[in-house]
C-alpha positions as CSV (number, residue, x, y, z in Angstrom):
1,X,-176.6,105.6,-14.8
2,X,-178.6,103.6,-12.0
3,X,-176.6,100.7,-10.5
4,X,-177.2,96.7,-11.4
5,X,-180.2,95.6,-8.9
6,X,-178.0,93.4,-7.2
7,X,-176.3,96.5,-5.9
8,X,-179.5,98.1,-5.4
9,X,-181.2,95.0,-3.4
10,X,-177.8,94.7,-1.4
11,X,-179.0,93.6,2.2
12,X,-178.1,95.9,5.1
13,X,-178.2,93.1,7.6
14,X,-176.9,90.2,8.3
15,X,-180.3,88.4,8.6
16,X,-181.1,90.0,4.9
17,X,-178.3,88.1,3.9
18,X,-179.7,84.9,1.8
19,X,-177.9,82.1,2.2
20,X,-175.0,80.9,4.2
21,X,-176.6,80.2,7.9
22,X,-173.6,78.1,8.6
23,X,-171.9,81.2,9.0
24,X,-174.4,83.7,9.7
25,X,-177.2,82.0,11.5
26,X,-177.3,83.4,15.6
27,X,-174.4,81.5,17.7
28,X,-172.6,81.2,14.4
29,X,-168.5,81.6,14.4
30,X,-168.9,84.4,11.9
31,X,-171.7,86.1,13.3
32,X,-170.1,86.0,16.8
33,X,-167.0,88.0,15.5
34,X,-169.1,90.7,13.9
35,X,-171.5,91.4,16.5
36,X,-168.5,91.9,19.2
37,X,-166.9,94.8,17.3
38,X,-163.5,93.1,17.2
39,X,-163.1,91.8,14.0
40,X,-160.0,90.1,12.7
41,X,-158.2,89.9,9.4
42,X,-160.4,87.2,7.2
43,X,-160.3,85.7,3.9
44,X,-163.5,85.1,2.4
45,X,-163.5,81.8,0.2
46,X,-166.2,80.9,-1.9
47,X,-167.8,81.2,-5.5
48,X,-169.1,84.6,-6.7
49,X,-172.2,86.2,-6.1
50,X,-172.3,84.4,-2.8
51,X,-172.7,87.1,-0.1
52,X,-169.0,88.0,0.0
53,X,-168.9,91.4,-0.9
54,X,-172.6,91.7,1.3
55,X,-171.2,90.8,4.4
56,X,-168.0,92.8,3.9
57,X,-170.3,95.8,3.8
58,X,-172.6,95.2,6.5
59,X,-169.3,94.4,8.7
60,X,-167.6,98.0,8.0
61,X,-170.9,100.0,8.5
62,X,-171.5,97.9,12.3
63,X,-167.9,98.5,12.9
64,X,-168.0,102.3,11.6
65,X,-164.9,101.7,9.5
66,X,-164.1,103.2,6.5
67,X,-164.5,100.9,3.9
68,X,-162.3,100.6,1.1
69,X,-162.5,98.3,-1.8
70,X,-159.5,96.9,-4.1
71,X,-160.0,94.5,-7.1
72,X,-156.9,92.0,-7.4
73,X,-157.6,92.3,-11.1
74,X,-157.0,96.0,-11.3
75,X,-155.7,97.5,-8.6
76,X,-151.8,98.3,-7.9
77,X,-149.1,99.0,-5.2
78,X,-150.1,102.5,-5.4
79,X,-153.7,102.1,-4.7
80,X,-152.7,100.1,-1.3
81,X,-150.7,103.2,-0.4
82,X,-153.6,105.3,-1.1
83,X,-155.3,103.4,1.2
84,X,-152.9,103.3,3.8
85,X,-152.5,107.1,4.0
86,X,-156.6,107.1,4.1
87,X,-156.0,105.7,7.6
88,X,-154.5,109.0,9.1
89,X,-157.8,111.0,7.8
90,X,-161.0,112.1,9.4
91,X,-162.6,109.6,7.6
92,X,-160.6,106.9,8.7
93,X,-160.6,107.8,12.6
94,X,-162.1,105.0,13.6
95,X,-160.3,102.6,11.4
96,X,-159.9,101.5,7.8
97,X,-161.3,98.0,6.7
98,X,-159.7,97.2,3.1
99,X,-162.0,94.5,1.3
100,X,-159.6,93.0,-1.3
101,X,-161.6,90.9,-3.8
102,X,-160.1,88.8,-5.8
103,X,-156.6,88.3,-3.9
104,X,-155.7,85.3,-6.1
105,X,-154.5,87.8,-9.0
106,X,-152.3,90.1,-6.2
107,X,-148.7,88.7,-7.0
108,X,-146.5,87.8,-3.7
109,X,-144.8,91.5,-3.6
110,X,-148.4,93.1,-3.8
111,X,-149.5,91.0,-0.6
112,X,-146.5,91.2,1.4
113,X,-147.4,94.9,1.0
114,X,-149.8,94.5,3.4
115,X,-148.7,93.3,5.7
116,X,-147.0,95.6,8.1
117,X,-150.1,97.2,8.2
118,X,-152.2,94.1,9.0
119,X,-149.5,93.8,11.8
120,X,-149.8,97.2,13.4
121,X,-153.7,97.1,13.1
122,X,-153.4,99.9,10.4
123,X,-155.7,98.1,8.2
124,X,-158.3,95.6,8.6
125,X,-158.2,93.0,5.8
126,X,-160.7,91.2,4.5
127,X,-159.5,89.5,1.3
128,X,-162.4,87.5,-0.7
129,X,-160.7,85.0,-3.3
130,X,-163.0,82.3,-5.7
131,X,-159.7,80.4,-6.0
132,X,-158.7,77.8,-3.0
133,X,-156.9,80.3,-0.6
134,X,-154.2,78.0,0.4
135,X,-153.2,77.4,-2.8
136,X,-153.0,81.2,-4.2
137,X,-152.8,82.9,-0.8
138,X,-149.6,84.4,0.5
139,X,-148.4,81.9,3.7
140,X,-148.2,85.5,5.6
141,X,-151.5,86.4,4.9
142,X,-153.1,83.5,6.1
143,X,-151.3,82.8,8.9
144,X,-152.4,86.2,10.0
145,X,-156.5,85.9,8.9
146,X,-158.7,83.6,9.6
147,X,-161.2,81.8,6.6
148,X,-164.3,81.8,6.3
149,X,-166.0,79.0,3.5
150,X,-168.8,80.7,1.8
151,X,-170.7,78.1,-0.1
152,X,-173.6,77.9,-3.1
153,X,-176.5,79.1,-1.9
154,X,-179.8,76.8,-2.0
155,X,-182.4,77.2,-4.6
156,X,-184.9,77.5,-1.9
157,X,-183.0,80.4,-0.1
158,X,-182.8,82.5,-3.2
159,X,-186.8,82.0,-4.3
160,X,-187.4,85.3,-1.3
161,X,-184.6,87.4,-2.9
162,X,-186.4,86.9,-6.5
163,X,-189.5,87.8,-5.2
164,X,-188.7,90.8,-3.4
165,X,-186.1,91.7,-6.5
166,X,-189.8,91.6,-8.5
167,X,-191.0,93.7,-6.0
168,X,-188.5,96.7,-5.9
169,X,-188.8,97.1,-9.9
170,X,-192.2,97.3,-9.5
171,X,-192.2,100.1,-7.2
172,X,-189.2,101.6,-9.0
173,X,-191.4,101.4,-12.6
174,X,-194.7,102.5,-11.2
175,X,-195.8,99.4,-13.4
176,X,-197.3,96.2,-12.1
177,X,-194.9,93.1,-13.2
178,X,-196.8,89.9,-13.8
179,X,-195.0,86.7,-13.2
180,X,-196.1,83.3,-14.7
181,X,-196.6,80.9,-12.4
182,X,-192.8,78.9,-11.4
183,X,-190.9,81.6,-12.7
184,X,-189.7,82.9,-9.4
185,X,-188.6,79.1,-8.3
186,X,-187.0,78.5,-11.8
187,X,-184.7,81.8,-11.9
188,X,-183.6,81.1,-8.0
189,X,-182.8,77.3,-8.9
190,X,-181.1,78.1,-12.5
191,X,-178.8,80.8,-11.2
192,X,-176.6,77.5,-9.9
193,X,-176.6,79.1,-5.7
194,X,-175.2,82.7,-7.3
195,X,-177.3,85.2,-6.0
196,X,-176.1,87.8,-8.2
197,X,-176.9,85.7,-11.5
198,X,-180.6,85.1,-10.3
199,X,-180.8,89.3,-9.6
200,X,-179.6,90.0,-13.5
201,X,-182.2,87.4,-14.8
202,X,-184.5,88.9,-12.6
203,X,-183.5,92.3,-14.6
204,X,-183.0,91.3,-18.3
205,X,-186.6,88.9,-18.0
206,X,-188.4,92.7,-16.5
207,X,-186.6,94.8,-19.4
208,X,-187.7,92.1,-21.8
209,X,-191.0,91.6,-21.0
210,X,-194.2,92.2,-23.4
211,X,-196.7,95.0,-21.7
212,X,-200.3,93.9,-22.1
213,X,-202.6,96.7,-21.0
214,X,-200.1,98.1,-18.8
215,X,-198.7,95.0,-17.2
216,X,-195.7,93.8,-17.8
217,X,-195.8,89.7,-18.1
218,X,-192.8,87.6,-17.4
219,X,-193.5,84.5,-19.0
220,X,-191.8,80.7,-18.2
221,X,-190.2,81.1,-21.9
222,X,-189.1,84.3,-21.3
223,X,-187.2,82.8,-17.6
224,X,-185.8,80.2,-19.8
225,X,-184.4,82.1,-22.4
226,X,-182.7,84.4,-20.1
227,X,-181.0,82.4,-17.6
228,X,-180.2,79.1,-19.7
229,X,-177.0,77.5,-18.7
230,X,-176.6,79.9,-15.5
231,X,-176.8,77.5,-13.4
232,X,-173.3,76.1,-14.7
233,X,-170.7,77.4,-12.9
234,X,-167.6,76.6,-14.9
235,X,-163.7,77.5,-15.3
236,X,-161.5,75.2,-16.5
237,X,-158.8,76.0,-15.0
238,X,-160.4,76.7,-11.4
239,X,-161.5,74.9,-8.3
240,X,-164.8,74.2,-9.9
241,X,-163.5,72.4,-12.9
242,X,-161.3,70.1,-10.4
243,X,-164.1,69.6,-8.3
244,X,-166.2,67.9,-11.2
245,X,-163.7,66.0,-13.0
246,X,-162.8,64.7,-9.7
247,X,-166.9,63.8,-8.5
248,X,-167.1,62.2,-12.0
249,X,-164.4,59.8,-11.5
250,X,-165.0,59.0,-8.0
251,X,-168.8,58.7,-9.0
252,X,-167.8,56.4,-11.5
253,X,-165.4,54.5,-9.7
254,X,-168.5,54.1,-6.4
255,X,-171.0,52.5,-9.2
256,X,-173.0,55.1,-8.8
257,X,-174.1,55.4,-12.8
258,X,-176.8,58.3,-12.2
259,X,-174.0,60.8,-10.1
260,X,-172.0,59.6,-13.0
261,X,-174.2,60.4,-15.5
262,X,-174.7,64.3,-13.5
263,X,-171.3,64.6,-13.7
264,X,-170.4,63.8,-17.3
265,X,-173.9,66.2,-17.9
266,X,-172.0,68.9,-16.4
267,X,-168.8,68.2,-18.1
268,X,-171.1,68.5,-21.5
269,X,-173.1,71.5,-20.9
270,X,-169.8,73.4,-20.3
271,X,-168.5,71.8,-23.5
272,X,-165.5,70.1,-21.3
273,X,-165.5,67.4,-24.0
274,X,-162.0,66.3,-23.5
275,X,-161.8,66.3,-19.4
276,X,-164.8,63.9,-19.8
277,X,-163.1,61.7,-22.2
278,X,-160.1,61.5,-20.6
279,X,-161.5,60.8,-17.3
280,X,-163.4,58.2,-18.9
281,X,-160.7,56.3,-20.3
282,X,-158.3,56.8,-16.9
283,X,-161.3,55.7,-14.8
284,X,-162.0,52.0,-17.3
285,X,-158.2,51.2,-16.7
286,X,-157.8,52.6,-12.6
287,X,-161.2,51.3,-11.2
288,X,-161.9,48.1,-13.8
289,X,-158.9,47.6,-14.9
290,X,-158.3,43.8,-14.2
291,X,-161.9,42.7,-13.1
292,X,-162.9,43.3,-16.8
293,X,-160.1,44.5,-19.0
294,X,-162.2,44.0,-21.8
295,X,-164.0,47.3,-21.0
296,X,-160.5,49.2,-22.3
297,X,-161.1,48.7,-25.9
298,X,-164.9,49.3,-25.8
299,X,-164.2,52.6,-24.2
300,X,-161.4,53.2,-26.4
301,X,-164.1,53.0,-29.2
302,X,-167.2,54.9,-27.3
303,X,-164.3,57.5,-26.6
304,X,-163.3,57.5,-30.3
305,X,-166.7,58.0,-31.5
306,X,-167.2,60.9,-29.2
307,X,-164.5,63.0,-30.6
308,X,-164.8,62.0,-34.2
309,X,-169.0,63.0,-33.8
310,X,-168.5,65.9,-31.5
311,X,-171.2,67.7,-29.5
312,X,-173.7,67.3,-29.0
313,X,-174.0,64.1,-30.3
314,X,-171.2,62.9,-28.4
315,X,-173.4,62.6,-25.2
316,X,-174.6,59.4,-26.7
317,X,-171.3,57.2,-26.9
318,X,-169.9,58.7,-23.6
319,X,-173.1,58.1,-21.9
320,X,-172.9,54.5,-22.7
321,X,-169.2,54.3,-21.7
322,X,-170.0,56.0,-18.2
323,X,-172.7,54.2,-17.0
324,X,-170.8,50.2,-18.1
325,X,-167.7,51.6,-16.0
326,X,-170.5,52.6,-13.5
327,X,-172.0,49.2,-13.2
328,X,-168.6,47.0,-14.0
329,X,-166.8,45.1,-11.3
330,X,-164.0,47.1,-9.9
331,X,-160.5,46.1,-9.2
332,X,-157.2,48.3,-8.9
333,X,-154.8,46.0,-8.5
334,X,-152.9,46.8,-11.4
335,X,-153.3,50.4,-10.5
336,X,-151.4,49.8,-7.2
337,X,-148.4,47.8,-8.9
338,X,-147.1,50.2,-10.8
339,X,-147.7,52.8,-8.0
340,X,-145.6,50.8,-6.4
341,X,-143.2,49.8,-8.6
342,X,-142.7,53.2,-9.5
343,X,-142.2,54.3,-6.1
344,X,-139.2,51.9,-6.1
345,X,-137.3,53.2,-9.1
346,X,-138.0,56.8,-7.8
347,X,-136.0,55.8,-4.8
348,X,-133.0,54.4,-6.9
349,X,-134.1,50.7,-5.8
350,X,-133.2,49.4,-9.4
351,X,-130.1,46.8,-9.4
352,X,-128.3,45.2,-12.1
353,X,-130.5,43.1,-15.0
354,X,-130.2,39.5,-13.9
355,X,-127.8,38.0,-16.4
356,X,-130.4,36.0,-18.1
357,X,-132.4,38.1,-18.7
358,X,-130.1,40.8,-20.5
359,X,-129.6,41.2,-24.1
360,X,-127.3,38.4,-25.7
361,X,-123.8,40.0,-25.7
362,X,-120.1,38.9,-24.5
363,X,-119.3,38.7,-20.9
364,X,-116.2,40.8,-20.2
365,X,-113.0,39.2,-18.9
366,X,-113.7,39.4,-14.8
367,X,-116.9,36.9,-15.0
368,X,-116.3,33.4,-14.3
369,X,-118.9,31.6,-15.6
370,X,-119.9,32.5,-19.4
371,X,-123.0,32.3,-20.7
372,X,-126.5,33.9,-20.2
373,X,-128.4,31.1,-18.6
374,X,-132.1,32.1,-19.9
375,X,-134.6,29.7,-19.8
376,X,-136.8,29.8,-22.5
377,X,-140.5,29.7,-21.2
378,X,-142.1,28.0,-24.4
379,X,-139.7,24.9,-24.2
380,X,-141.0,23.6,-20.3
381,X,-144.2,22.2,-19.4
382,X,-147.3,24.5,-19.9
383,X,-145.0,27.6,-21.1
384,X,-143.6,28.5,-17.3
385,X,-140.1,27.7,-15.6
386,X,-138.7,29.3,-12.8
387,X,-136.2,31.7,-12.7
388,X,-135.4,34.8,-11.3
389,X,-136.8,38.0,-13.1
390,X,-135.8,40.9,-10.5
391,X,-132.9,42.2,-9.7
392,X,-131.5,40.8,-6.6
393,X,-132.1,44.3,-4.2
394,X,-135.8,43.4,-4.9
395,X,-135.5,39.5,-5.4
396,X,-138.7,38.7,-3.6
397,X,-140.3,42.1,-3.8
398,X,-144.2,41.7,-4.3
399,X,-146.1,44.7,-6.2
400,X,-149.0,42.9,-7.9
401,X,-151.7,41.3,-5.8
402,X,-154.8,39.3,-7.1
403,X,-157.9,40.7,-6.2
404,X,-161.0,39.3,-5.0
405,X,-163.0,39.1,-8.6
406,X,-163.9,36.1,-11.1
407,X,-161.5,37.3,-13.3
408,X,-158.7,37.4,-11.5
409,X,-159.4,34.8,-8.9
410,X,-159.2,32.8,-12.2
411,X,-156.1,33.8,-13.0
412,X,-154.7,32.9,-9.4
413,X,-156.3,29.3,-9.2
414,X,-154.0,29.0,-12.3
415,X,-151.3,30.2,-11.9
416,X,-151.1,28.5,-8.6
417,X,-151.5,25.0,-9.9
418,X,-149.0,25.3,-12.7
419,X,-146.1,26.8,-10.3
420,X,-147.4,24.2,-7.8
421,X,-149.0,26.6,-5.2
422,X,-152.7,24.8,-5.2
């Protein structure tokens, strides 16, 4: 059975490798460690199809170690040992370099397994994880490897690899391939920086297309077909998905409706209906909040909508709500109170409930003066008297602050007359 053509097309060189110059390039951090021979234990961190598993290659074949590769998914306790004992063989002589992909899913025991040998220079690790390695990485590990970022790589990097992926079929078919004119360009920028994704298109859209007098024609329909929604690299419960929510809100909250608008597209496509909404509704109270409160119940109601319609019709009442919090005035004042507020009572700064303000009930036999003493606002001039509503540990604690919009500016000059602030 032949191998996928992203094995086949696998560079052998570093400056085959498409993508990631800010490693790579000459003078480069990473490419400095390979080409001295000396290479340390590294954790490669970055989405799939990236190069990962490329460079881990071309790193054991300068080196002349014996490479030997683990899946965190599948692999056990007994297949590090296995490797372990490799290191005492003919093959292993000039050292063993373990590439571990997928590191997140070994559990604590399984890492800490390698670590004597990482110590003694038994092993050469290079552990690969799509997950954020200081979050699922064993302490131990890291603190013993150094990490290496391996990022998306740009449409316009991958546009050579599809070509020359065209190329290699050819000659391995004996049959000219005909490519309609964009398809190249579209397959490298719908693969979404995976350069694995763009080699299977490449494959499926070759299998698939019609011969016409010998020649097989890729067609832009064809491209489309077969590499639709690619581009979306999504798991909801990995860095990826945090990473959008997050660029939505903030793009939101900057008033920047058409990154807003990306976002909440991105959020859609993966059918993330619920993080959008959500987000959505946190965002209108957070980052509006005060300076137009009135947005709350309109977003309520786009939000409503959207669930009770569904997708894909839902894109319409969200994409209304997203782009008025976009382009409303911001304020997070009220955002901040209870942040602080709540921050208070965390640290046990509650107190006793001023008297007059606690429920009606008898006083017990040790106070002196009966009564509860509430004012009752309605009954003073315009609704407001004074009186004290904290508790006396945070008598003249402050946690609300006006902010600078009309709204609550309005508010302010108010409030400021009636208490006799103006």
């Amino acid at each position: 059975m032949a191998a996928p053509l992203a094995d086949r097309i696998r560079p052998k060189t570093l400056d085959e490798v498409v993508g990631q110059r800010h490693l790579l390039a000459p003078g480069k951090a990473l490419r400095s460690i390979i080409e001295s021979g000396e290479i340390p234990n590294m954790v490669f961190y970055g989405p799939s199809g990236v190069g990962k598993t490329t460079v881990a290659s071309i790193i054991a074949k300068h080196t002349h170690k014996r490479l030997c590769k683990l899946n965190g998914t599948t692999a056990s306790t007994a297949d590090i040992r296995d490797v372990i004992a490799s290191t005492n063989t003919l093959e292993g002589i000039n050292g063993v370099l373990l590439y571990l992909d997928e590191i997140q899913y070994f559990n604590k025991k399984q890492q800490q397994t390698l670590l004597e040998f990482i110590e003694n220079g038994s092993i050469t690790l290079i552990a690969s994880t799509t997950e954020n390695p200081y979050f699922y990485v064993y302490n131990a590990i890291l603190s013993r490897s150094t990490v290496f970022e391996f990022k998306p790589v740009e449409s316009a990097d991958v546009v050579p690899a599809v070509e020359r992926a065209f190329t290699l079929l050819e000659d391995e078919e004996g049959e000219p391939i005909s490519c309609e004119e964009g398809v190249c360009e579209y397959i490298a920028t719908a693969c979404g920086g995976d350069v694995r994704k763009a080699m299977n298109a490449v494959e499926l859209c070759c299998l698939s297309a019609r011969r016409v007098e010998g020649v097989r024609t890729v067609s832009m329909d064809l491209a489309r077909e077969l590499t639709q929604r690619s581009a979306m690299r999504y798991d909801r419960e990995g860095d990826e998905h945090y990473d959008i929510i997050s660029a939505f809100q903030k793009s939101m909250r900057g008033s920047d409706p058409d990154a807003a608008i990306h976002y909440l597209a991105r959020l859609l496509v993966a059918g993330d209906l619920a993080s959008a909404c959500r987000r959505l509704m946190v965002c209108a109270c957070e980052d509006v909040g005060l300076a137009w409160p009135q947005i709350i119940p309109i977003v309520k109601a786009a939000v409503d909508a959207a669930m009770m319609v569904g997708l894909p019709e839902a894109r319409l009442p969200l994409a209304d709500a997203v782009i008025l919090v976009a382009t409303a005035p911001k304020s997070n004042t009220a955002h901040n109170a209870i942040i602080a507020a709540m921050a208070d009572v965390e640290k046990g700064k509650v107190g006793s409930i001023p008297r007059q303000l606690q429920n009606k009930h008898y006083d017990s036999a040790e106070v002196k003066k009966k009564g509860q003493f509430y004012k009752y606002p309605h009954e003073y001039p315009n609704r407001w008297v004074e009186q004290q509503y904290l508790p006396d540990i945070l008598k003249d604690t402050r946690y609300y602050e006006y902010g600078d919009n009309k709204n609550e500016q309005a508010f302010k000059a108010y409030w400021e007359k009636i208490k006799g602030r103006a």
